[in-house]
N, C-alpha and C positions, 0 to 999 in steps of 0.2 A: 713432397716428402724429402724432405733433405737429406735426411741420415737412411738407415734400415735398406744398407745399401751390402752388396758382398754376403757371405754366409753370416747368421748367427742363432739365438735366440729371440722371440719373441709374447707377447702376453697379449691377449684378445681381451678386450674389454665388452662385456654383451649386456645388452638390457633386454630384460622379458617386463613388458608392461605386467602382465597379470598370469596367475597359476595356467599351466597347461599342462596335458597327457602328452609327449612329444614322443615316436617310433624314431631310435636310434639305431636304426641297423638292426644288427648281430644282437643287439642287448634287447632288443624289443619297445616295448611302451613304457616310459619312462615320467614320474610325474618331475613338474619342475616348478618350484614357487619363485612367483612375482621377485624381480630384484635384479641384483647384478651378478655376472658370474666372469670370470678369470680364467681363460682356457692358455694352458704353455703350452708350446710347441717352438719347432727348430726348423731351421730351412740350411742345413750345409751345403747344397745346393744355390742359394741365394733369397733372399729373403724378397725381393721384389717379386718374383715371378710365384713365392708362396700368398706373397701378400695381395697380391691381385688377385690368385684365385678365392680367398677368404672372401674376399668382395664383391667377385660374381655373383651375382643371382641364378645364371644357367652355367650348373655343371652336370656333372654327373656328380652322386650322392658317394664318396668314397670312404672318410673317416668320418668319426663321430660327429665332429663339430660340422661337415657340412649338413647333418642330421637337424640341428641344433640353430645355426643360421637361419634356417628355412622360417623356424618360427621368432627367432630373437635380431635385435640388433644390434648390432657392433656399431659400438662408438669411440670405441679409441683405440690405438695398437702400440702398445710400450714395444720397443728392441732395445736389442744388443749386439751390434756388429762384432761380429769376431769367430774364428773357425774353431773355438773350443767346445766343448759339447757339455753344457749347461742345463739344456733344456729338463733332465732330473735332479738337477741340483736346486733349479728357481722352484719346482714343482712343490719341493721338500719345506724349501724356506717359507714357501704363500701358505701352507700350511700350520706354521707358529706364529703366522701373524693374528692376535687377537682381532676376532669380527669376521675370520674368512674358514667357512666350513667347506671342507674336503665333498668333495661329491661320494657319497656311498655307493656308485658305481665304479667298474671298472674305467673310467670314460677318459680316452684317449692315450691312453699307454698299455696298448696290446701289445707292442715292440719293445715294451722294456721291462722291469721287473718293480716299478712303482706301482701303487693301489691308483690312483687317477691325477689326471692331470686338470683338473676342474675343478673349481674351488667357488663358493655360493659368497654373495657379500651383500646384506639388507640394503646397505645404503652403498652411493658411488663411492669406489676409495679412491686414493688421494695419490698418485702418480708421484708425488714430493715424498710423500711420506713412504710410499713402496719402493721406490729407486732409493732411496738413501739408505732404506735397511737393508735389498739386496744386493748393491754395492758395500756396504760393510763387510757383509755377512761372505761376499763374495772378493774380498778382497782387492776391489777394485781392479776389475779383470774391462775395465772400460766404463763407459757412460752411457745409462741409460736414454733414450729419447723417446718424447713421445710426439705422436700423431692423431690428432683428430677429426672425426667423420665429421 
């Protein structure tokens, strides 16, 4: 992984082969249909040491997405280096982009005053096409990269 190095933002890319009831913690039994799903989060702390743990298989079960991993997989991780604090800002924008439905949970923004940070997508979206609108959108506050499992 070249980049997704220092603090920043980052975008989980997850595939659920088929419908499931997945128990998320705090929020309980949760159903999830077959697809792709788009989780934001932020690592100010550094995004290597976040991004390792996403990929553990044995942790302890702390935020929603390690809920969510358990049954899904992650196949790709868009970042953004940089120590500004974005991660409700990308949240906002994944949410105008036509084809990606907000999750009707609370899910993954208990620390912040956003409805969720999870956003559902039928089909895989397009890394070109998502970096270019939230680089616009974002004023080119850097360059996105991504990484694949």
């Amino acid at each position: 992984m070249k980049g997704c190095r220092g603090p920043g933002t980052y975008i989980l890319v997850i595939w659920l082969p088929q419908d499931a009831s997945i128990n998320i913690g705090a929020l309980g039994e949760q159903h999830f249909g077959a697809g792709f799903y788009l989780y934001v989060g932020s690592a100010l702390g550094g995004l290597r040491g976040r991004l390792a743990r996403h990929l553990r298989q044995e942790k302890k079960l702390r935020w929603h997405i390690d809920y969510l991993l358990r049954k899904a997989s992650l196949q790709e991780v868009w970042c953004l280096s940089g120590k500004a604090r974005l991660e409700c800002a990308v949240a906002q924008l994944l949410g105008q982009i036509p084809g990606f439905q907000p999750s009707l949970m609370p899910f993954g923004a208990s620390d912040c005053s956003c409805f969720t940070h999870l956003f559902y997508a039928a089909t895989k979206p397009s890394f070109e096409k998502v970096s270019a609108f939230l680089a616009r959108k974002l004023a080119a506050k850097g360059s996105w990269e991504k990484w694949v499992l």
